[in-house]
mmCIF file of the N, C-alpha and C atoms, coordinates in Angstrom:
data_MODEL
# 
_entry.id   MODEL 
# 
loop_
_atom_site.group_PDB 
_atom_site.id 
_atom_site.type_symbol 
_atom_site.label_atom_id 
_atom_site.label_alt_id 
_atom_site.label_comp_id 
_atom_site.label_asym_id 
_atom_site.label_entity_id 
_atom_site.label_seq_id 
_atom_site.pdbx_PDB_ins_code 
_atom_site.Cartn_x 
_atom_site.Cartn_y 
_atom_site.Cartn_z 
_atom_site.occupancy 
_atom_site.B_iso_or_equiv 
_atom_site.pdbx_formal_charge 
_atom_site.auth_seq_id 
_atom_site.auth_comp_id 
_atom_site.auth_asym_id 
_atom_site.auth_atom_id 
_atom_site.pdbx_PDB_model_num 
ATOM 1   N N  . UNK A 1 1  ? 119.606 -56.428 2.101   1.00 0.00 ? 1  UNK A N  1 
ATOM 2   C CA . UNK A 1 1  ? 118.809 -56.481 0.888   1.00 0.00 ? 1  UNK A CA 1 
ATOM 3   C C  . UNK A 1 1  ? 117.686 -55.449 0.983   1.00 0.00 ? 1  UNK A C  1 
ATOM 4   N N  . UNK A 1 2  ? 117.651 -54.719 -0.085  1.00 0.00 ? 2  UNK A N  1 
ATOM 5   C CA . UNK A 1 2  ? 116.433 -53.766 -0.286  1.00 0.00 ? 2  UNK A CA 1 
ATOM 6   C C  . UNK A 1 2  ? 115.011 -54.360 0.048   1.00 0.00 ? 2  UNK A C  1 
ATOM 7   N N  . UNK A 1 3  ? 114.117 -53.814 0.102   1.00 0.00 ? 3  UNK A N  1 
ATOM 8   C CA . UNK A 1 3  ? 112.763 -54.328 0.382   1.00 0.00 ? 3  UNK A CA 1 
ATOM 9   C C  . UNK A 1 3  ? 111.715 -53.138 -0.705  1.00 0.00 ? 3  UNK A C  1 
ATOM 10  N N  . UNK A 1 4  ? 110.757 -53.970 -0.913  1.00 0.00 ? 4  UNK A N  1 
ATOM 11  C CA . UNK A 1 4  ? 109.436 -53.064 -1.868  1.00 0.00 ? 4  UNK A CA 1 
ATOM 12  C C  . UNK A 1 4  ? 108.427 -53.433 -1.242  1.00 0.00 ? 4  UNK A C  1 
ATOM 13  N N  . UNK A 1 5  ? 107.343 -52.463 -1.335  1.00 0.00 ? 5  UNK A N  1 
ATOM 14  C CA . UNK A 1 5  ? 106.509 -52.475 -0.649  1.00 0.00 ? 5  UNK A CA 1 
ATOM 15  C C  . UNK A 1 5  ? 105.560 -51.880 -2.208  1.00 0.00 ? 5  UNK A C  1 
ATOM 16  N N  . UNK A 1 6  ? 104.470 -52.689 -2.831  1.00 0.00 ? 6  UNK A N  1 
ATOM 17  C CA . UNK A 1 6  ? 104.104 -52.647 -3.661  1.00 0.00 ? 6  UNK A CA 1 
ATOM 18  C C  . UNK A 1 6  ? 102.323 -52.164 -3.735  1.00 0.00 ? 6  UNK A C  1 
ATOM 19  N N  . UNK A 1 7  ? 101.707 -51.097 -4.192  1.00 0.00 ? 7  UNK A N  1 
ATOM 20  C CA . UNK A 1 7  ? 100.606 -51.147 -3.630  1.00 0.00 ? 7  UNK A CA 1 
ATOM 21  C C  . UNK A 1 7  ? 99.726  -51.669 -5.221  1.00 0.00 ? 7  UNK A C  1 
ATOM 22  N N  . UNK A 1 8  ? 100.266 -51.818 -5.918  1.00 0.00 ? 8  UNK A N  1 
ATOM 23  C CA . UNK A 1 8  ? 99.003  -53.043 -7.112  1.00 0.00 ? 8  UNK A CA 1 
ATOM 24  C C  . UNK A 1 8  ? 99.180  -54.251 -6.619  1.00 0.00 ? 8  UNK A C  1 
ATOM 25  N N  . UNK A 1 9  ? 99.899  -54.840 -5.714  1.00 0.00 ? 9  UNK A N  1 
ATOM 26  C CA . UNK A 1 9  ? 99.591  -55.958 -5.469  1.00 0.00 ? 9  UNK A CA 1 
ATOM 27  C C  . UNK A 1 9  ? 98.776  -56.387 -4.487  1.00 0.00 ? 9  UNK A C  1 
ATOM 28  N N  . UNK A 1 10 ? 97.812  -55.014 -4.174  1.00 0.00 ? 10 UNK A N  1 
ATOM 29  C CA . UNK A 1 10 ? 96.642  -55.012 -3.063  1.00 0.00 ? 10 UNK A CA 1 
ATOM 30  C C  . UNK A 1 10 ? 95.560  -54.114 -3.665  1.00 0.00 ? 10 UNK A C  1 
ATOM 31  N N  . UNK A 1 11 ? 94.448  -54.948 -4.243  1.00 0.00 ? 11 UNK A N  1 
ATOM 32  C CA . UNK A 1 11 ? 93.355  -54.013 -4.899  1.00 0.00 ? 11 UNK A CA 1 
ATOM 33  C C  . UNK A 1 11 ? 93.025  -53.277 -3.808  1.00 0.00 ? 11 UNK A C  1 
ATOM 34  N N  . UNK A 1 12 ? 92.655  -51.503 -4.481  1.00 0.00 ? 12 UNK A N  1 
ATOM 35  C CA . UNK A 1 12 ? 92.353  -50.447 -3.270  1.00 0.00 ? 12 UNK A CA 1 
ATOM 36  C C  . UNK A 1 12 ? 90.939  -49.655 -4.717  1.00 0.00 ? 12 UNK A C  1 
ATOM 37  N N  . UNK A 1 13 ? 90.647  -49.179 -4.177  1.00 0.00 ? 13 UNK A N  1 
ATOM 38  C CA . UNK A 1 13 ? 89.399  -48.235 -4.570  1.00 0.00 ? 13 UNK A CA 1 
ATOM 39  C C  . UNK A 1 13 ? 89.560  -46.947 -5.667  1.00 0.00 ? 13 UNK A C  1 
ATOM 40  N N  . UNK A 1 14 ? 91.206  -46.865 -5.082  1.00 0.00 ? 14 UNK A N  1 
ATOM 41  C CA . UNK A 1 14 ? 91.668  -45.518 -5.878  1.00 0.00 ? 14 UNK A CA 1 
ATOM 42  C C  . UNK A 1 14 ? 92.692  -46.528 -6.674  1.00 0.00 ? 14 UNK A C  1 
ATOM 43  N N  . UNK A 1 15 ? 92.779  -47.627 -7.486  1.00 0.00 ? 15 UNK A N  1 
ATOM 44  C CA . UNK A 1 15 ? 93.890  -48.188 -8.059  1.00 0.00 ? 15 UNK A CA 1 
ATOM 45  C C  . UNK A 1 15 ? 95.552  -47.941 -7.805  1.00 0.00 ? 15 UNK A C  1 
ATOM 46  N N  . UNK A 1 16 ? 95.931  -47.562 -6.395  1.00 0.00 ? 16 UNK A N  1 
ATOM 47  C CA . UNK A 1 16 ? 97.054  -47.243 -6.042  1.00 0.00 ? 16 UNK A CA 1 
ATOM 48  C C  . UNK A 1 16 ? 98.120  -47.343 -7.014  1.00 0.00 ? 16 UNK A C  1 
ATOM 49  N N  . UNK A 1 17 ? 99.187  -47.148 -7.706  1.00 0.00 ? 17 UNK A N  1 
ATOM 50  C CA . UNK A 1 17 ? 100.340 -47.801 -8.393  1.00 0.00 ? 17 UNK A CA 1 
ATOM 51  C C  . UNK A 1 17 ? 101.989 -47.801 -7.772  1.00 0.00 ? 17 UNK A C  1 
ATOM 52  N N  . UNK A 1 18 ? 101.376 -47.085 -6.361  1.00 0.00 ? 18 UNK A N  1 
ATOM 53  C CA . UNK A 1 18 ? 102.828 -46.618 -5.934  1.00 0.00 ? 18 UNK A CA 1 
ATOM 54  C C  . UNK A 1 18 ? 103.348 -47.719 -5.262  1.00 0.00 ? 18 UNK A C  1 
ATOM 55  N N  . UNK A 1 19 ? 104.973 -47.673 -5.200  1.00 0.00 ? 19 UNK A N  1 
ATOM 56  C CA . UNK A 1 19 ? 106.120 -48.851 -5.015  1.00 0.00 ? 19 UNK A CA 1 
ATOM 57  C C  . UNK A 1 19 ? 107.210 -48.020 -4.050  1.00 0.00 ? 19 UNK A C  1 
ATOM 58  N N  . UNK A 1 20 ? 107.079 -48.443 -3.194  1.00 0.00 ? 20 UNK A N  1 
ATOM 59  C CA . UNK A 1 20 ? 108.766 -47.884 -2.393  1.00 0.00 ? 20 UNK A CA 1 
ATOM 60  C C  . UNK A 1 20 ? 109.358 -48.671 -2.064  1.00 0.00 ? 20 UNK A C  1 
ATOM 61  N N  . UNK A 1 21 ? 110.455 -48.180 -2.000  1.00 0.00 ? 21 UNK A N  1 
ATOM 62  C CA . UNK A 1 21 ? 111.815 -49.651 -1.928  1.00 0.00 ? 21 UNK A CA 1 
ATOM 63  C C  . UNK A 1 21 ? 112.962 -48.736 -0.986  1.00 0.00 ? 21 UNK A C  1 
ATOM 64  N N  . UNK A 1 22 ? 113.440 -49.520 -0.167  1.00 0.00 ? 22 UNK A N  1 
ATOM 65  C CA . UNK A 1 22 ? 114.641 -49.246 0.617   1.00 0.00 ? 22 UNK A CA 1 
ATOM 66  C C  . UNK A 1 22 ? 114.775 -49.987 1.507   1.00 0.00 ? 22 UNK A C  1 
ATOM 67  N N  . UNK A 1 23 ? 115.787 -49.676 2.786   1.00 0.00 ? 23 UNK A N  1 
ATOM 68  C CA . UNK A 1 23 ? 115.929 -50.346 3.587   1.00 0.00 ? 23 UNK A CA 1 
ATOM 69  C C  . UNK A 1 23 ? 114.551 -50.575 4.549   1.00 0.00 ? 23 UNK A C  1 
ATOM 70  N N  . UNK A 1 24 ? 114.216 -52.551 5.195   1.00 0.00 ? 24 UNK A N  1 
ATOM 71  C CA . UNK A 1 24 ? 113.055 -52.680 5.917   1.00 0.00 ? 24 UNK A CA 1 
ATOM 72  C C  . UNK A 1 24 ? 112.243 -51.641 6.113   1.00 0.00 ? 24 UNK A C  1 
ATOM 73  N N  . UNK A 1 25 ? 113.187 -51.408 7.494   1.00 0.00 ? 25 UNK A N  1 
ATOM 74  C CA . UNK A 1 25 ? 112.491 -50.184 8.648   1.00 0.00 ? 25 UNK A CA 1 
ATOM 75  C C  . UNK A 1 25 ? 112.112 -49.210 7.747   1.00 0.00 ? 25 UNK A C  1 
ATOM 76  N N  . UNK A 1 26 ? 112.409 -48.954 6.916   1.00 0.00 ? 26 UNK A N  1 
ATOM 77  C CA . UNK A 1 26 ? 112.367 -47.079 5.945   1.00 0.00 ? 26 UNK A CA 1 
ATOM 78  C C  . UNK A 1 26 ? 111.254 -47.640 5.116   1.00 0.00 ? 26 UNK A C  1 
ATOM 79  N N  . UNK A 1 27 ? 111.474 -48.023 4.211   1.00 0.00 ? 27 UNK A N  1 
ATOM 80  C CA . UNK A 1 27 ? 109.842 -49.076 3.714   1.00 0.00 ? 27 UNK A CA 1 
ATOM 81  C C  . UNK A 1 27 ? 108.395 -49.513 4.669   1.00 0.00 ? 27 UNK A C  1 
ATOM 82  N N  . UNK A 1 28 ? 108.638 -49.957 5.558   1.00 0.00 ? 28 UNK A N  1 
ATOM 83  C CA . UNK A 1 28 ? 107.472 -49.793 6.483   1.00 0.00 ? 28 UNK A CA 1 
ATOM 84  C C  . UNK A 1 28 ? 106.598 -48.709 6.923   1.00 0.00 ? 28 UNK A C  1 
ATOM 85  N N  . UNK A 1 29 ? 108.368 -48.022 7.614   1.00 0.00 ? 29 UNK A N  1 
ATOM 86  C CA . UNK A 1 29 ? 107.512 -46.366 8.059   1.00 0.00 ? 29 UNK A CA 1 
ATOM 87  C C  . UNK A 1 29 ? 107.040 -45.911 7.162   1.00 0.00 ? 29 UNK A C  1 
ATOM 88  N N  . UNK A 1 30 ? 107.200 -45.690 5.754   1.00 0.00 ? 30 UNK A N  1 
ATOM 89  C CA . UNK A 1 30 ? 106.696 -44.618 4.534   1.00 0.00 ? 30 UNK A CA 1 
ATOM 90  C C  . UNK A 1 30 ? 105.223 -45.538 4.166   1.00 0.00 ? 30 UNK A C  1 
ATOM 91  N N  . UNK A 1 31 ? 105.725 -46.809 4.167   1.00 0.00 ? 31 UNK A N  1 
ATOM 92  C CA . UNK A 1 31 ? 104.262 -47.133 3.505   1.00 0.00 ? 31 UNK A CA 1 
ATOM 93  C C  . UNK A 1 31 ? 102.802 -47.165 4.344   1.00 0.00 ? 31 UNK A C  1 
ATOM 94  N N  . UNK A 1 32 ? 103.419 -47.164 5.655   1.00 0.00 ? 32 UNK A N  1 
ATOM 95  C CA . UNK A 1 32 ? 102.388 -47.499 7.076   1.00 0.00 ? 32 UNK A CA 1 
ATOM 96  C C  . UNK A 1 32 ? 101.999 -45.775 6.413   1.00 0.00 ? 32 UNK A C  1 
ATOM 97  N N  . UNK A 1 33 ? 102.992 -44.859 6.592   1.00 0.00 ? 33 UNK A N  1 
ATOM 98  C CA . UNK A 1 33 ? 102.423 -43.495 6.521   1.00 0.00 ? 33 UNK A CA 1 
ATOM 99  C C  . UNK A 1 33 ? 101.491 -43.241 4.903   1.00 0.00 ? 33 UNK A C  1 
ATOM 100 N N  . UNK A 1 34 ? 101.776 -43.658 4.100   1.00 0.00 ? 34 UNK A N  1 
ATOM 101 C CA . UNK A 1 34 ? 101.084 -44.075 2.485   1.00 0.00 ? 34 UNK A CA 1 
ATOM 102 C C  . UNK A 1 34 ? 99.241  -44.533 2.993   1.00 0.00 ? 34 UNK A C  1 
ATOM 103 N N  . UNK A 1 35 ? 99.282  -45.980 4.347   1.00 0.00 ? 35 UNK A N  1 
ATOM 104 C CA . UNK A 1 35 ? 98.698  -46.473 4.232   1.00 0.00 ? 35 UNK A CA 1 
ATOM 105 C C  . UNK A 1 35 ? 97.401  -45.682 4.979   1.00 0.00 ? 35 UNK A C  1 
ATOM 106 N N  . UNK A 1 36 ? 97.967  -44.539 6.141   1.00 0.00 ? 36 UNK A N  1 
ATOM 107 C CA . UNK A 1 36 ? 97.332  -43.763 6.759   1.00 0.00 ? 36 UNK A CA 1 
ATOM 108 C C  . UNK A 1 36 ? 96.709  -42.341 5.945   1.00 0.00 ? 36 UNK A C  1 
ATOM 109 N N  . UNK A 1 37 ? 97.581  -41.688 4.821   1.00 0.00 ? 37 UNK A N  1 
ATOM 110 C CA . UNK A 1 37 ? 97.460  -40.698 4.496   1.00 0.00 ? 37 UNK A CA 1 
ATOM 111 C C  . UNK A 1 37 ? 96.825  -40.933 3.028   1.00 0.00 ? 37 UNK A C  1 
ATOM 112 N N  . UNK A 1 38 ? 96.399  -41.633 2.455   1.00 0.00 ? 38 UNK A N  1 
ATOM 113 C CA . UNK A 1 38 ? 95.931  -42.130 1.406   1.00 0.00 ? 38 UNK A CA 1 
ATOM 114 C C  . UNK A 1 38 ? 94.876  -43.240 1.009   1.00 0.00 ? 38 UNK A C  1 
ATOM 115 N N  . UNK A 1 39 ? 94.995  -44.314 1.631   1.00 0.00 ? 39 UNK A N  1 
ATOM 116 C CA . UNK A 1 39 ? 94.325  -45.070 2.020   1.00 0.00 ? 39 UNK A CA 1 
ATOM 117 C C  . UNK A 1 39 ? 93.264  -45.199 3.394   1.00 0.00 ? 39 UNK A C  1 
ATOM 118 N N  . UNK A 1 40 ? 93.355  -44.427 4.392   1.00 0.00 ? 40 UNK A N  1 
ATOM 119 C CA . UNK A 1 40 ? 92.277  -44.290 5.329   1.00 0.00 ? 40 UNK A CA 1 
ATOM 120 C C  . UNK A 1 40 ? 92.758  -45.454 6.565   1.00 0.00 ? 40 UNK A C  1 
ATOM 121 N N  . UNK A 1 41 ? 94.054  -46.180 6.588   1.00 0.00 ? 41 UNK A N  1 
ATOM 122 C CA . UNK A 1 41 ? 94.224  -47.390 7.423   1.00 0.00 ? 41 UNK A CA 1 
ATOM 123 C C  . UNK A 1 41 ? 94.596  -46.440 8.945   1.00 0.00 ? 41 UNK A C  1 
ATOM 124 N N  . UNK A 1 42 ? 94.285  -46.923 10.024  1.00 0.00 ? 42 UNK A N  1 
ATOM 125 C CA . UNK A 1 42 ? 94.872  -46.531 11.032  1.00 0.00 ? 42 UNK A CA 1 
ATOM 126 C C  . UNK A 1 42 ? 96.123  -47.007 11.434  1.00 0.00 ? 42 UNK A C  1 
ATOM 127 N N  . UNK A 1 43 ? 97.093  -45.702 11.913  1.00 0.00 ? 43 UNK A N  1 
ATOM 128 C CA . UNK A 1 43 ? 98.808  -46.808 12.264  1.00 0.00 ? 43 UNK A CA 1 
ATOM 129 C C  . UNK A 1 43 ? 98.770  -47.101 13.926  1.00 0.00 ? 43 UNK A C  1 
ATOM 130 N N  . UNK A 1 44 ? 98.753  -48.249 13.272  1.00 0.00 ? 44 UNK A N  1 
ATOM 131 C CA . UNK A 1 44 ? 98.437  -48.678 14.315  1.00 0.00 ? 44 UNK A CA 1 
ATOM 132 C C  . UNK A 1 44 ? 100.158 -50.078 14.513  1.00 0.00 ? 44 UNK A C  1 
ATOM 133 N N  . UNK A 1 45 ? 100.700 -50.940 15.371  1.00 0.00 ? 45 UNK A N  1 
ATOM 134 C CA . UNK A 1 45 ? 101.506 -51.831 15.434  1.00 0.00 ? 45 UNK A CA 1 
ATOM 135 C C  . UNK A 1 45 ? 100.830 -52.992 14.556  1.00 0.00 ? 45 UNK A C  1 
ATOM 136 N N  . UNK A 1 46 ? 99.646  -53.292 14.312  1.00 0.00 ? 46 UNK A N  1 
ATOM 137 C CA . UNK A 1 46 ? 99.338  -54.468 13.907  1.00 0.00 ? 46 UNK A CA 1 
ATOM 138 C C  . UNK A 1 46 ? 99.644  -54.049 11.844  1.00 0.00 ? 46 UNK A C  1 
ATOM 139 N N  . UNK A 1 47 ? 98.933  -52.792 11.730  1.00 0.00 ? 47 UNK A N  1 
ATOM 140 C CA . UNK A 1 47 ? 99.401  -52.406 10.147  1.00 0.00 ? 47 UNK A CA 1 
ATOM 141 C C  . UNK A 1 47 ? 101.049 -52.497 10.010  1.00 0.00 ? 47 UNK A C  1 
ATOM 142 N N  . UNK A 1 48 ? 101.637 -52.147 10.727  1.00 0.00 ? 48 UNK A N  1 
ATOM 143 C CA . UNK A 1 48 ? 102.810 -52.026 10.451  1.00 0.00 ? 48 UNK A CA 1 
ATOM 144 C C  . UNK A 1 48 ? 103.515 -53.241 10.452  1.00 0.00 ? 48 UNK A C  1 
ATOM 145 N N  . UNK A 1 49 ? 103.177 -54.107 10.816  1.00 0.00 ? 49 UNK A N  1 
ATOM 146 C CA . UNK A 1 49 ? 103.628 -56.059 10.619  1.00 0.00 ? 49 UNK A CA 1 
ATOM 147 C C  . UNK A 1 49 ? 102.921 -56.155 9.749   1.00 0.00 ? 49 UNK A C  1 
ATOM 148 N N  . UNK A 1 50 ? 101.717 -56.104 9.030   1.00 0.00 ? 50 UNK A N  1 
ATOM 149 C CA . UNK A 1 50 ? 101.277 -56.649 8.247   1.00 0.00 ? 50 UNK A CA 1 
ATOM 150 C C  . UNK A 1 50 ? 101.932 -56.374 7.057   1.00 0.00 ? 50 UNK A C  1 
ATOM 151 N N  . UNK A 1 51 ? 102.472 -55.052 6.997   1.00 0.00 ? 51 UNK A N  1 
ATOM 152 C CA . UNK A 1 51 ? 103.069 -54.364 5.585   1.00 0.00 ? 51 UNK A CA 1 
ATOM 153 C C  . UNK A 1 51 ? 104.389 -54.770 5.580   1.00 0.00 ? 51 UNK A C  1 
ATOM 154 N N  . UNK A 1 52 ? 104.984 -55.223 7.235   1.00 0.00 ? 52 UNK A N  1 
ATOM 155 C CA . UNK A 1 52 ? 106.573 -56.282 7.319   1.00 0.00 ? 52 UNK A CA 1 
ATOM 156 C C  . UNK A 1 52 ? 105.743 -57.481 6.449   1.00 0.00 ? 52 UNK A C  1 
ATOM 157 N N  . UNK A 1 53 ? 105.208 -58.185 6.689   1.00 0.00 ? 53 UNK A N  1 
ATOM 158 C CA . UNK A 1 53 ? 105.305 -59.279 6.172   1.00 0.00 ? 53 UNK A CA 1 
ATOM 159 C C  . UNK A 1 53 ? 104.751 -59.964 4.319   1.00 0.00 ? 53 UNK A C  1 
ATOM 160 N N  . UNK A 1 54 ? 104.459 -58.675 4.159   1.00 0.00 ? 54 UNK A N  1 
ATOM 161 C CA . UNK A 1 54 ? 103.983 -58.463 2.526   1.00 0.00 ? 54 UNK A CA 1 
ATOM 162 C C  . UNK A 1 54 ? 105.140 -58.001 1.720   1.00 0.00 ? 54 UNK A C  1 
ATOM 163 N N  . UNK A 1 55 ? 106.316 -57.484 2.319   1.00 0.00 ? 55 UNK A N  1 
ATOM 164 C CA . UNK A 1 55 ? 107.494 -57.281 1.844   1.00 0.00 ? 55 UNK A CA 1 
ATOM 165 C C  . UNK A 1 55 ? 107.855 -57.942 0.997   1.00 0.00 ? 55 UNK A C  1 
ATOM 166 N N  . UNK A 1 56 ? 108.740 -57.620 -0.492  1.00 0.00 ? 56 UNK A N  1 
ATOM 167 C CA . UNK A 1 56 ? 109.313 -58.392 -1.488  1.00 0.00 ? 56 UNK A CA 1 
ATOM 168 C C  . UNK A 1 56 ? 111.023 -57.785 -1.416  1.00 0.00 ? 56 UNK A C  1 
ATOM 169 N N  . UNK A 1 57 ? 111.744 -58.635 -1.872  1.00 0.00 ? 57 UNK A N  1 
ATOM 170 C CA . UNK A 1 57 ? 112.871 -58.385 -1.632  1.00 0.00 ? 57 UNK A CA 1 
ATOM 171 C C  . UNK A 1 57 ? 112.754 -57.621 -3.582  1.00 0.00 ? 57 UNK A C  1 
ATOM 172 N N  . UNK A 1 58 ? 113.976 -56.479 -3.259  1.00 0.00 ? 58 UNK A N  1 
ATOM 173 C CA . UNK A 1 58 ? 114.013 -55.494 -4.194  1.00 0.00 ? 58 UNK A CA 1 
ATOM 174 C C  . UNK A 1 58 ? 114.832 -56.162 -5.296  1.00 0.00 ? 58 UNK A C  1 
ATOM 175 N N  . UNK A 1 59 ? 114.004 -56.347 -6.520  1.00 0.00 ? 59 UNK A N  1 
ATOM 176 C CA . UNK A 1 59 ? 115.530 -57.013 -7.547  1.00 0.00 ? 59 UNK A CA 1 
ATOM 177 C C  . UNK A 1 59 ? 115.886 -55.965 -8.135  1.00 0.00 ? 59 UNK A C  1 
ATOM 178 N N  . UNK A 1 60 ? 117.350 -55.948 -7.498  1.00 0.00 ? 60 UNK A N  1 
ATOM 179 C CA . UNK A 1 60 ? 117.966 -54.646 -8.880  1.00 0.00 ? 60 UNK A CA 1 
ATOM 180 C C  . UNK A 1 60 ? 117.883 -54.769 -10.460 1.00 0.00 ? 60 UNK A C  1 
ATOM 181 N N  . UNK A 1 61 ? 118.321 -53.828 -10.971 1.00 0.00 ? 61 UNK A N  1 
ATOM 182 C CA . UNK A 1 61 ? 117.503 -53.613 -12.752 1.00 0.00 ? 61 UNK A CA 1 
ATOM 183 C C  . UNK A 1 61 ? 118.850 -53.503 -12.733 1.00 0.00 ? 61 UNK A C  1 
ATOM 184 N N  . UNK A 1 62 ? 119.777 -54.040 -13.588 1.00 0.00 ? 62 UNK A N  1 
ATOM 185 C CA . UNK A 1 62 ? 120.913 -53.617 -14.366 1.00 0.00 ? 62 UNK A CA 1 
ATOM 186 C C  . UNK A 1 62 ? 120.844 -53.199 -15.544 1.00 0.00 ? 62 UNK A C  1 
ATOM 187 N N  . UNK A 1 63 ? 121.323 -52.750 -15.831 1.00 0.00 ? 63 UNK A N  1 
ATOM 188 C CA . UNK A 1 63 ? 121.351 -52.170 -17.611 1.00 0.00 ? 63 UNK A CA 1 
ATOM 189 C C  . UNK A 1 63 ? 122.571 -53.365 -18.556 1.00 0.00 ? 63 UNK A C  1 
# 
């Protein structure tokens, strides 16, 4: 199952709106790197569980 990693569902300073979705591991790494290069977070092992466990499972959009 896909995973999203959602950043309005975490008030930030700069009103973030960005969303990535893919597999776990690939969602983590991009957003840990989102969370370092944009947000000011250090990557550190403890950010990178925290952003595992804020995970939403991805609902596909059908037409």
């Amino acid at each position: 199952m896909r995973k999203v990693a959602d950043c309005r569902d975490h008030p930030s300073e700069s009103h973030c709106t960005l969303a990535i979705s893919g597999e776990e591991d690939e969602v983590v790494r991009a957003a840990s790197e989102h969370a370092v290069s944009v947000h000011g977070h250090e990557d550190t092992p403890e950010l990178r569980e925290q952003i595992r466990t804020m995970l939403k499972d991805d609902v596909p959009q059908h037409a």
